[in-house]
C-alpha positions as CSV (number, residue, x, y, z in Angstrom):
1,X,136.9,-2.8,62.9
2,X,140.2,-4.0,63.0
3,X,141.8,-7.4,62.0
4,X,142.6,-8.1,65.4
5,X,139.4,-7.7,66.6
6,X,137.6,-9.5,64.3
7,X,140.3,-12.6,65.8
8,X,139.1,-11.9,68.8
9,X,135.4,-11.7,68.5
10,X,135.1,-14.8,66.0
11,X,137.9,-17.2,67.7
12,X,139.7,-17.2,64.3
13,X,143.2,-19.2,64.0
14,X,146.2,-16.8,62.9
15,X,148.1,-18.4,60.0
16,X,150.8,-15.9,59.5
17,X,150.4,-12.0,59.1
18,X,150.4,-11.2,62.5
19,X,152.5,-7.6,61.9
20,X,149.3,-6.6,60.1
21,X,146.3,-7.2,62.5
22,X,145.8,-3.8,62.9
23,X,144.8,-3.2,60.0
24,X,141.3,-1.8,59.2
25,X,138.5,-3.9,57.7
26,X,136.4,-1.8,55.8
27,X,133.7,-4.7,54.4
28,X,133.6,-8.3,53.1
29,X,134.0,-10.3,49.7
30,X,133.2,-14.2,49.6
31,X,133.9,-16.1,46.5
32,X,136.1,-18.7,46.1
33,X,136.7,-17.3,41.9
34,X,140.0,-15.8,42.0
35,X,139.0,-13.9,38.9
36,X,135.5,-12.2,40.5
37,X,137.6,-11.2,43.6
38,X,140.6,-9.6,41.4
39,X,137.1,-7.8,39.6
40,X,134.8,-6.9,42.3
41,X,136.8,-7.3,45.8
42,X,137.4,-3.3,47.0
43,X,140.9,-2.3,49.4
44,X,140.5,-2.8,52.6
45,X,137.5,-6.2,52.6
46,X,138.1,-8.9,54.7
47,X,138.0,-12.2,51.9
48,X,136.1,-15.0,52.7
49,X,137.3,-18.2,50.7
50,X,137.9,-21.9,50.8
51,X,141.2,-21.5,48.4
52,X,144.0,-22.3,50.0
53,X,146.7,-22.0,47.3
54,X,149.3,-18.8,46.6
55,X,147.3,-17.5,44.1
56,X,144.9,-16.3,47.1
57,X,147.7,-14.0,48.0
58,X,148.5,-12.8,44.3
59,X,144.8,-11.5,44.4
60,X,144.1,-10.0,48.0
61,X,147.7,-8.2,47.2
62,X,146.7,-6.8,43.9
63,X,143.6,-5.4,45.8
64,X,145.2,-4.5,49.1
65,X,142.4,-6.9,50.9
66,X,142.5,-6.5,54.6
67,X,143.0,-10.4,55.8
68,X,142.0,-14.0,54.1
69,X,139.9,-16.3,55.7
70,X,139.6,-19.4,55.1
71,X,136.5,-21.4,56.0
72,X,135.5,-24.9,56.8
73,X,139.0,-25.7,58.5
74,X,141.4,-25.5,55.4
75,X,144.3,-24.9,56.3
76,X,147.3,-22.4,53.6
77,X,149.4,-24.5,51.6
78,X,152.6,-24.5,52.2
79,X,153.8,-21.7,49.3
80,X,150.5,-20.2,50.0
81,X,151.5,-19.6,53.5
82,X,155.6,-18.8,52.3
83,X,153.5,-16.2,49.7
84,X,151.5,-14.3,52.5
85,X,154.7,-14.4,54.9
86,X,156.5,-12.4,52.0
87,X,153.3,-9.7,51.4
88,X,152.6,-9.8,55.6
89,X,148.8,-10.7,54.7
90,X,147.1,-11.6,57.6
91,X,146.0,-15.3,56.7
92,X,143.2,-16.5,59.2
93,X,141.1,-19.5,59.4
94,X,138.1,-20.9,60.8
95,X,136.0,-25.0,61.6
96,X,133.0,-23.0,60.7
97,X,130.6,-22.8,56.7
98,X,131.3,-20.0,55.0
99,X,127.7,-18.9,54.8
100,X,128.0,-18.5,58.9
101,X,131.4,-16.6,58.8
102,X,130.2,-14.7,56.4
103,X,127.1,-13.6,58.5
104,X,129.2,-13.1,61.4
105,X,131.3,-10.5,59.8
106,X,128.2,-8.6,58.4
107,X,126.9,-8.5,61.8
108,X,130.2,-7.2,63.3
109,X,130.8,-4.6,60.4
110,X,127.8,-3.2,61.1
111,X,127.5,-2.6,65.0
């Protein structure tokens, strides 16, 4: 599944990134420790997070992540947002609990 459909399908809100939407999304990662993403995250998962600083970016750069999402209507930072801009990662968000988005993607993953 691409990025853009996954927009589609779960209403997400496009921050920035939008050159890179069709990029593939070959799982999911949620955690919200920068340091268990940067260990366990693989290329190409979609990352489910609350974190809304530029770090975020450092990390799903370092593992060529496929999009961030960010739950429970945060919103990027500012030099988060400057940050993905600059690597063209597709920053989404979402109103909804992580434990739902997270479900959803499973779901969608595996149709």
């Amino acid at each position: 599944m691409k990025v853009e459909e996954l927009v589609e399908k779960m209403n997400l809100t496009v921050f920035c990134g939008e050159n890179n939407l069709e990029t593939e999304i070959k799982g999911g990662y949620v955690s919200d420790l920068l340091s268990d993403v940067m260990g366990f995250a693989r290329e190409g998962n979609a990352w489910v997070t609350l974190q809304t600083h530029k770090n975020v970016i450092a990390i799903a750069s370092l593992k060529e992540l496929a999009c961030v999402i960010l739950v429970k209507g945060n919103t990027p930072d500012e030099d988060m947002l400057e940050q993905a801009k600059e690597e063209d990662i597709p920053v989404l968000g979402t109103s909804e609990q992580t434990f739902e988005v997270a479900g959803k993607i499973y779901q969608l993953l595996n149709e």
